[in-house]
N, C-alpha and C positions, 0 to 999 in steps of 0.2 A: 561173842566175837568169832567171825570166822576163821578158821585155820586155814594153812598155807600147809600143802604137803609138799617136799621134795623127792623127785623119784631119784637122780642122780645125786648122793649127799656130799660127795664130797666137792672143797668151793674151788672156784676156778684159780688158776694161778696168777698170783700179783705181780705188773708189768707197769713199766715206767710207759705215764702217756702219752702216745703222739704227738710229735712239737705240730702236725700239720693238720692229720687228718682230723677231718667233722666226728667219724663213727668209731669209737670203739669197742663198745658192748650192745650189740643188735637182738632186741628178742623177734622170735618167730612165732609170732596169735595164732594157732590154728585150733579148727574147729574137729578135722581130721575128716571132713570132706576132699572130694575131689579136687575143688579147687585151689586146696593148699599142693598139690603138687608140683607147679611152675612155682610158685610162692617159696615154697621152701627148698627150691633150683638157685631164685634170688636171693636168697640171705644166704645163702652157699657161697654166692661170687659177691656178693657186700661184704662176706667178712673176710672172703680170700684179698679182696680188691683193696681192704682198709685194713687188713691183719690186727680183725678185732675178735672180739670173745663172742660167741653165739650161746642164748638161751632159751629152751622151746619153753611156750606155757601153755597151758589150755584150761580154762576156765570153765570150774563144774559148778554151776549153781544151784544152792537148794530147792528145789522147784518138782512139783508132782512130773512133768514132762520129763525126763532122762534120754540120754544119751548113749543105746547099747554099743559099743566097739564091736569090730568082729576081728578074724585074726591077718584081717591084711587094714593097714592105717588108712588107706583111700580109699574103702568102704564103710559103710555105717548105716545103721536102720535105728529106727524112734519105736517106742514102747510106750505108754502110760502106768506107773507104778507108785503105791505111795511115796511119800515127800517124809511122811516122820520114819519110815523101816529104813531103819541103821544098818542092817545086813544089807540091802541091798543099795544103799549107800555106798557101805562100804566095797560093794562089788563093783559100782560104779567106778570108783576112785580107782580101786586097783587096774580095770581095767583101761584105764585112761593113764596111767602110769606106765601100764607095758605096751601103751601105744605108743608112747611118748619111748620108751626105749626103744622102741622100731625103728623110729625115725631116726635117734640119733646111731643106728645104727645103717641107714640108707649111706649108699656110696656118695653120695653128693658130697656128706658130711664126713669125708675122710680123711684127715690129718689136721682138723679144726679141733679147738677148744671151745667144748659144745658143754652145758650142763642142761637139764629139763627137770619141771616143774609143774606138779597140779594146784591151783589155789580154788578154794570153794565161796566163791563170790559170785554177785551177777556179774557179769561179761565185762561191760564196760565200765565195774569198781575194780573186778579183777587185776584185768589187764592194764590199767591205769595204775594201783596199788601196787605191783608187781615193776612199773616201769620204774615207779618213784625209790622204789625199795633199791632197784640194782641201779639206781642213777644212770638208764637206759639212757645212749642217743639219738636210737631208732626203734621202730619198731615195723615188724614185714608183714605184710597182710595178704590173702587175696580177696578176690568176690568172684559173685556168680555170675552164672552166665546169661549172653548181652541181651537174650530173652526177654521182657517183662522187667528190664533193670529196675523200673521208676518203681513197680512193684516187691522186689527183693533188697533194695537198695535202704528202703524206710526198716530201720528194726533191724538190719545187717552186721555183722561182726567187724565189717569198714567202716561202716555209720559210727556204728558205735565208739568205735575205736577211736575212730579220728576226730570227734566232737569230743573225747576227755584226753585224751594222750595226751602230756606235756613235752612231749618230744617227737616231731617229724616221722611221719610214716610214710614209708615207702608200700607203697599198693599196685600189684599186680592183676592188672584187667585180666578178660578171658582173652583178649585178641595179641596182649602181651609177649613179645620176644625178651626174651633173656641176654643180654652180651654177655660175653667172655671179659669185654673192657667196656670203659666208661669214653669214645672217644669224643662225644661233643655235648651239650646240656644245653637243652633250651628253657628258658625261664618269663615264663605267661607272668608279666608285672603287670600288679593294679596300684598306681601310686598313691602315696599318701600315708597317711599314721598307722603303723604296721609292716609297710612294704618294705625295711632295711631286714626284715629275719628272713625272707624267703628268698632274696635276692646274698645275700650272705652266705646261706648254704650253697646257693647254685656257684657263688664266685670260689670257695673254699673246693668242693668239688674239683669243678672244673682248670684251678691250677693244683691241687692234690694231682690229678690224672694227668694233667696238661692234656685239658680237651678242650675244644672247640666251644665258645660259649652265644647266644644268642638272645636279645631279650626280645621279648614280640608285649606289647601292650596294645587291648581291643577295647577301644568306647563303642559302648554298645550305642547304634543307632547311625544313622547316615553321616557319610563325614561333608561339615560343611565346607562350601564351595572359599574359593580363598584366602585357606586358613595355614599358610606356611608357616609363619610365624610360631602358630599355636604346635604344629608340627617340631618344629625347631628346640622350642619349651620344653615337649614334651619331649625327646631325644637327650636334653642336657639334663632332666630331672633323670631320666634312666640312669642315665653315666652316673649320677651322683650316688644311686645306688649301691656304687663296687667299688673297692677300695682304691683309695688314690697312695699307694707305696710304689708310682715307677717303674714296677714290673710288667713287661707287655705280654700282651693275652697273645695263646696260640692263635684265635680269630675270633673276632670280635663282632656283632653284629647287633644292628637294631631296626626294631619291624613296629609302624604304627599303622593299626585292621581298624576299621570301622567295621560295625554290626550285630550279630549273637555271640558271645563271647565264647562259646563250646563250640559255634561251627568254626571260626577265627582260630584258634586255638588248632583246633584238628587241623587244619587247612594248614597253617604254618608245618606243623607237625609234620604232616606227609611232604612239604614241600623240602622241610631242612633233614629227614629221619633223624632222627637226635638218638640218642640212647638212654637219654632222662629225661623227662621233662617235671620241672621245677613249678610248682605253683605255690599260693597265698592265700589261705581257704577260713572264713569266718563271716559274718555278718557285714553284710555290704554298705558303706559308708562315702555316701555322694559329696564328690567335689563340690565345693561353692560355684566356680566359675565355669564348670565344665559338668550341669549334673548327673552327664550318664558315665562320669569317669568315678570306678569306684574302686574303692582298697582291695577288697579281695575278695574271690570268687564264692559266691554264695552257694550253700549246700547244694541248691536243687540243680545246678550245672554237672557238677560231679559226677554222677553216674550216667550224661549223655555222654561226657569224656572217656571214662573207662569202660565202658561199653565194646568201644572201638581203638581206643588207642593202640598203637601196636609197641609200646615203651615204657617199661615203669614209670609211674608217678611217685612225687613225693609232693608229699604234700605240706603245707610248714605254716601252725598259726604265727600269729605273730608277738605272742608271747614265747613261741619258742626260743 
């Protein structure tokens, strides 16, 4: 059985939960690449913005390929070394532990309750095992950059991530702005079986912050010619969405795109600038009566998205 090593041992302090907020204990995946450094900016201002508990992990797996640290966290070089030398295992670990103290030593992370963590899994058992252990409600990722995305995207520490995580990840592209606040959410819906958990988070958000909320849903392919009706349908299946308790939304909005659902998406995005955008991300499941309308954004959309978005994504299966 694989061990779990702790570098920070002692546990966080126990605090009664939030009657409102979605997040209260956030881990931060990092590889201790470059990329985590906007990444771990965002789980800075998620757990300042939801005054939740932050937990770094990073996932060493036993594997002949190794991961050397060097002594700044946003560098790192690859080596090839045996997989059974236990000394050098062990040098691994250690030095992935005082990488992990670095960080929580970074100013971002100043007056948070931060603990870190090495577990010796592959990646996506790790950070999955890790999430289920601390009854995580997020988890902060980022990816590479917008280069060759379809290339680095397959076999990725976001890939991964976000196909086992049973709790919403928030993923930070390379083209990614960070807010300070969360003032408006937009939330890309694919209706149907599934679609109440990603629209749940976006409405819980968005009066947690009291921001601006927006839903955009895109049937992929031409929209046909006078179909207001269907239009209409499709507006009052959104609504049904978000809760009906009374309370009115700071703003309220709804967008039905025909077309590619990643250009549709982007298009909204820059037309609304949100400061989250909300999706529904799993295996695509065709309407009966409308079959290019589907539940949720299938993998290979993903990385044309964050490639270029300029806003955290969250992303939310629907067993979430």
């Amino acid at each position: 059985m694989a061990t779990r090593f702790t570098c920070q041992p002692e546990a966080l302090p126990r605090r009664p939960p939030a009657a409102v907020s979605p997040f209260r204990r956030i881990v931060f995946a990092t590889d201790f690449s470059l990329t985590g450094d906007n990444a771990l900016r965002a789980a800075a201002a998620y757990t300042r913005l939801f005054d939740a508990d932050l937990h770094l992990m990073h996932a060493l797996p036993e594997m002949a390929q190794h991961t050397m640290v060097s002594s700044s966290y946003s560098d790192f070089h690859t080596t090839v070394l045996p997989a059974n030398d236990l000394g050098i295992q062990d040098q691994h670990r250690s030095e992935a532990c005082a990488a992990l103290e670095r960080l929580r030593a970074d100013p971002a992370l100043a007056g948070l309750r931060v603990t870190a963590e090495v577990v010796e899994l592959p990646l996506s058992a790790g950070i999955a095992a890790g999430v289920k252990r601390l009854n995580a409600d997020l988890v902060v990722i980022g990816t590479h950059a917008r280069h060759g995305i379809d290339r680095v995207w397959a076999g990725s520490i976001a890939e991964a991530v976000l196909r086992h995580s049973q709790c919403p990840v928030l993923t930070i592209g390379p083209a990614a702005l960070v807010p300070a606040r969360i003032g408006s959410v937009l939330l890309a819906s694919r209706l149907g079986p599934g679609a109440q958990s990603p629209a749940r988070y976006a409405a819980a958000i968005a009066r947690e912050r009291q921001a601006d909320l927006a839903l955009v849903h895109v049937v992929h392919g031409k929209a046909p010619p006078g179909q207001m009706s269907e239009y209409a349908a499709i507006e009052a299946r959104l609504a049904k969405l978000l809760p009906d308790d009374g309370v009115p939304w700071r703003h309220l909005q709804f967008r039905i795109n025909f077309g590619n659902p990643a250009r549709e998406i982007l298009r909204a995005a820059e037309e609304l600038n949100p400061d989250l955008l909300v999706v529904g991300v799993g295996e695509s499941l065709a309407s009966a009566r409308w079959p290019a309308l589907t539940t949720h954004l299938p993998w290979t959309v993903l990385p044309h998205i964050l490639a270029v978005i300029t806003c955290p994504m969250l992303a939310v299966r629907s067993h979430a």
